[in-house]
N, C-alpha and C positions, 0 to 999 in steps of 0.2 A: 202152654204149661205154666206154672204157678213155680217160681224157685226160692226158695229159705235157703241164705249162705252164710252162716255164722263164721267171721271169720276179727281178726284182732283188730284193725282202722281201715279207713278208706285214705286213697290216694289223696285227702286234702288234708292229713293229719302230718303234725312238723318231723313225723320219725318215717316217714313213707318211701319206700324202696318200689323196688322193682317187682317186688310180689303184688301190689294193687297197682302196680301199673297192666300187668296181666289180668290181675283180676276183672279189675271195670272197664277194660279193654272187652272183654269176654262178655262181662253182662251188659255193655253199650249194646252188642251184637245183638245180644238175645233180645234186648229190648225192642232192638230193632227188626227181628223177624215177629213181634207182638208175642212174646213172651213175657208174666210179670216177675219182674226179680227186684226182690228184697234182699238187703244186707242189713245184716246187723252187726254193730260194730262199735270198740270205745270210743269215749268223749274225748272232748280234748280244752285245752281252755279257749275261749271264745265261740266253741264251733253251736251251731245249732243243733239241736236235739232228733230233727228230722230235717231230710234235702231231698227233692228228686232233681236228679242226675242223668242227661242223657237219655233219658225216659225207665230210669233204676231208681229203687227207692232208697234210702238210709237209716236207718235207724242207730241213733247214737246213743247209748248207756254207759253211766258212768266211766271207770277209767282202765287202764291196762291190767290192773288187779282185780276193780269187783265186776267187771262184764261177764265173765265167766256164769255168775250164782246170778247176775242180775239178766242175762239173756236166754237161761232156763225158766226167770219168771215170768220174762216177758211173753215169749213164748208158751208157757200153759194161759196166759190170762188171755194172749191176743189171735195167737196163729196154731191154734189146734186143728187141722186135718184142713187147713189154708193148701199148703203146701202139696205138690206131684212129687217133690222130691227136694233133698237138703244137702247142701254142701258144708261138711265139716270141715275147716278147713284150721288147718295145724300148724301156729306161728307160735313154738317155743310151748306150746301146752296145746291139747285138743278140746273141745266143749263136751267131746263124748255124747253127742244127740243119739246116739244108737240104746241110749239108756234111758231117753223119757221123748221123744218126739214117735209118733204113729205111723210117720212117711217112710220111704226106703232113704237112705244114707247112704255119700258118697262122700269118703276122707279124700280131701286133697294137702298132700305134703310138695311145699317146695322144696325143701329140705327138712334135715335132720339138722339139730344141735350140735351131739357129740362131743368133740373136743370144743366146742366152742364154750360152754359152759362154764369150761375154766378160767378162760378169758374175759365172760362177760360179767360171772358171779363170781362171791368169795367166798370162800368155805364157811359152814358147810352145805350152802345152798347148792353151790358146783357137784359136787359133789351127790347130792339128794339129784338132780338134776340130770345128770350122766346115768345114774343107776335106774333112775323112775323110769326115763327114757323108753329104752325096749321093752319095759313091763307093757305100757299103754298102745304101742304098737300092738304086742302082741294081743293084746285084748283086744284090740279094735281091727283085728288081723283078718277077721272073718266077713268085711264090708269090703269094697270093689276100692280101689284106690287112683286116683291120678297123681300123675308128677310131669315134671317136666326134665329128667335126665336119668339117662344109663345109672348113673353113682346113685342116686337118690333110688334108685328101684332096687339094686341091690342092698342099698342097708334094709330096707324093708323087706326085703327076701329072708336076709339074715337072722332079721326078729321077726321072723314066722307067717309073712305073706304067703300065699304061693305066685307065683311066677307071673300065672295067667289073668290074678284080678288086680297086678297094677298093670295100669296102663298107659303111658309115655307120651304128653303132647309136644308140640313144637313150641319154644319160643318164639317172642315176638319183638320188633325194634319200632320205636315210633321215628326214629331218622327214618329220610329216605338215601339210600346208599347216594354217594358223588356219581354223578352220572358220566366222570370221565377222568381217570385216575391221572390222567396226562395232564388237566388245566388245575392240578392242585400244586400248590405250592407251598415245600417246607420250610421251617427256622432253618436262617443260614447255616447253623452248627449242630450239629447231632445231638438230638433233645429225646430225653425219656422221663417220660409223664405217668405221676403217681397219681391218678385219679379215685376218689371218694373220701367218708369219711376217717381221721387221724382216729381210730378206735384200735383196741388192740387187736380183736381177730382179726382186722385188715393187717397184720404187723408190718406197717408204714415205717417204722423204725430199721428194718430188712432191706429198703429201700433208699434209705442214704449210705447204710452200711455197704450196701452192691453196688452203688455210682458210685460211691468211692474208689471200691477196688476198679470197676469198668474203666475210671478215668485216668488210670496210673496206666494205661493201655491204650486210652482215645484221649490225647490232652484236653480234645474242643471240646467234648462230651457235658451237656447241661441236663439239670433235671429240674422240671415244672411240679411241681406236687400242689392238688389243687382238693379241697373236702375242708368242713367244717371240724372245729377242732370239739374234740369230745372226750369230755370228762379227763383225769387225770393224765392218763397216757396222750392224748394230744399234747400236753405241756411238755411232755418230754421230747416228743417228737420236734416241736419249736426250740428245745435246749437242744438237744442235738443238731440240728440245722447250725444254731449259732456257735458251739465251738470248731463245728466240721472244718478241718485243713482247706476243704473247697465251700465254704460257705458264699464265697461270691459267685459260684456257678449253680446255686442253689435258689430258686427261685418259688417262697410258698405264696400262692395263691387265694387262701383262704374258700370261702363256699363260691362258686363262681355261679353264671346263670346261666341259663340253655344257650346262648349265642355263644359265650365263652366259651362252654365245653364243647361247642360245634369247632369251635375257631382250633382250642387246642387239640381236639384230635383228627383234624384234617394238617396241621402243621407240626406236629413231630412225627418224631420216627417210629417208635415203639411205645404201646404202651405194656406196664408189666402190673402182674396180680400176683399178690404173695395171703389172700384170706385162708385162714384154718380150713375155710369150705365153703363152701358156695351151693345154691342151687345150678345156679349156672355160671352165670358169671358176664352179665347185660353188658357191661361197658365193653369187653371183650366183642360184642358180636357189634357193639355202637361202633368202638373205632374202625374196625373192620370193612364199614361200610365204607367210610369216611377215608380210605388207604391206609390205614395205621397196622399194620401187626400189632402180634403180645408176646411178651414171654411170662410164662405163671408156672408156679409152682404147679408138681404133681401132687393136687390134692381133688377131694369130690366136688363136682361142677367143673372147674376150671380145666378137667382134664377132657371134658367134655362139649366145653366152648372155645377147647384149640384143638386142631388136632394135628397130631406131632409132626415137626418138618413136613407138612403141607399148606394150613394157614397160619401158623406160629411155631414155638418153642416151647416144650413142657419139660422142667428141669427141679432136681430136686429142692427138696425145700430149705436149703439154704444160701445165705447172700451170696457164699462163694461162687457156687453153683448159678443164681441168676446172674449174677454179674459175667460169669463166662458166657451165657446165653445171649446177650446183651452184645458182648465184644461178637460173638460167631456171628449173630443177625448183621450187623451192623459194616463188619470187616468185608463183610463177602456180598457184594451190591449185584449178584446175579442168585444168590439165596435170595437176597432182603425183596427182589423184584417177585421172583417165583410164589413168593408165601404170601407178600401183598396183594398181590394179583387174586389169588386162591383165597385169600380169605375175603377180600371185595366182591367175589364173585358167592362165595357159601352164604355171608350176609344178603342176598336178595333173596337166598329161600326161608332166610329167619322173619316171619311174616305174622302177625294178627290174624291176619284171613285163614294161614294155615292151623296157627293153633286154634282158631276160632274149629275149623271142620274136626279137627282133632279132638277138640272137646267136646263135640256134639256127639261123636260118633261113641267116646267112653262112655260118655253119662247116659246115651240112648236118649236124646233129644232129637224131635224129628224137626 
């Protein structure tokens, strides 16, 4: 089959998360059962205009703002009735190909916005943002949809899916789980790791605010925070670190690289997630592998990358509340074994292979 995936960058673009790491994880696959897939996708500065990848194509047009009108043109000039079939795939705005492409379409949403809009824009684009939101869903309501979680199926319910045309793949982890939870070895002192980036929807700030209160209750209690700092709210986050009463138990890490972030979440204890929302919430099913529990707020994704007192702690959304999470996991070393265990174990079915067959079977790729 012949795939068109219009979606916002590939995995070598400097803003690239976990959603192209699923993605060209998926069209490696396909490339590799001899299917051709194309992406199309923004520029970035230095990158090349076209790549082939793992035997996947690229296509790069301009930037996060004109790829939209500019991958509509490309498309009528280059890839008319190319395509079996098109992946629309919806990172904060949709291309809306159900509007000028000839093929069948299929929306994939990792997530929804939402409240995050507030956080990431200022009025009154947030705003514009939040309300647009459900209108385009609902428009686009009538095409088959994938996702990757429970939360993210039901907003889409909400704004006028029916039930039966989204359809739910598996995450994937590029770790391979510790093949023996017995020869890993932790920081001598009870360590909780802020892993990604200092941005506001992460609210990273939640996160010295809760080792705080945790350590008026664990003296030895440290905390690693490790993600590049970004825009405005990272600076805060570094001023708060340096007046914090525990600033010497406070340890920021800056962007770290894959050995690091192997090294710190096989060597603390817990890690914890406080984002507005998540698709899922990757670093969660990462450390997992690795023996780490999490504690994360109850919010969409994350409530779906822990599940409750079996592989972690899901507690309300605030410091106070994760900070109790943090003392419960932590105080009670026949909990803290139970949930590591369990969530070590859940990480080996969070697989590529699996969401690979998961997404063959929605999209009806044979």
């Amino acid at each position: 089959m012949n795939i068109l995936w219009f979606t916002w960058k590939d995995r070598q673009h400097p803003l690239a998360g976990g959603a192209e790491i699923v993605n060209e994880e998926l069209a490696k696959r396909l490339a590799g059962d001899g299917h051709h897939v194309t992406l199309v996708v923004g520029g970035f500065a230095g990158a090349a205009s076209e790549a082939t990848i793992d035997g996947y194509k690229i296509i790069r047009l301009g930037n996060r703002y004109t790829l939209y009108p500019l991958a509509y043109r490309y498309y009528k000039q280059h890839l008319v009735g190319w395509a079996d079939v098109v992946i629309d795939e919806v990172n904060t705005l949709p291309f809306c190909a159900k509007f000028y492409v000839k093929e069948p379409v299929i929306m994939l949403y990792h997530q929804l916005c939402r409240e995050v809009w507030f956080h990431e824009m200022i009025p009154p684009l947030s705003w514009a943002g939040y309300l647009i939101e459900p209108l385009y869903v609902r428009l686009l309501s009538s095409l088959p949809a994938i996702t990757i979680s429970e939360s993210t199926k039901q907003d889409l319910v909400r704004f006028g899916y029916d039930p039966k045309k989204v359809h739910i793949i598996s995450e994937g982890i590029q770790l391979q789980p510790a093949q023996d939870l017995g020869k890993i070895s932790k920081y001598r002192l009870p360590t909780v790791l802020s892993l990604g980036a200092l941005k506001s929807m992460k609210r990273t700030l939640h996160h010295i605010e809760a080792f705080e209160l945790a350590k008026q209750r664990i003296p030895g209690l440290q905390l690693k925070i490790a993600g590049g700092v970004q825009e405005k709210y990272g600076k805060k986050v570094l001023a708060r670190i340096a007046v914090s009463p525990f600033k010497t138990d406070i340890e920021y890490l800056g962007r770290v690289s894959a050995e690091q972030k192997l090294e710190l979440m096989q060597k603390s204890h817990v890690l914890i997630q406080t984002a507005v929302r998540e698709g899922w919430g990757l670093t969660i099913t990462e450390a997992a592998s690795q023996g780490t529990p999490a504690v994360v707020y109850d919010v969409a994704g994350l409530r779906d990358s822990v599940r409750h007192h079996q592989t972690g702690l899901i507690t309300a959304a605030t410091p106070r509340a994760l900070a109790d999470g943090i003392v419960q996991l932590l105080q009670s070393q026949a909990l803290y074994q139970t949930l590591r265990q369990a969530a070590w174990e859940w990480s080996k079915t969070v697989t590529f292979e699996q969401c690979y067959r998961d997404f063959k079977q929605a999209a009806e790729i044979a």
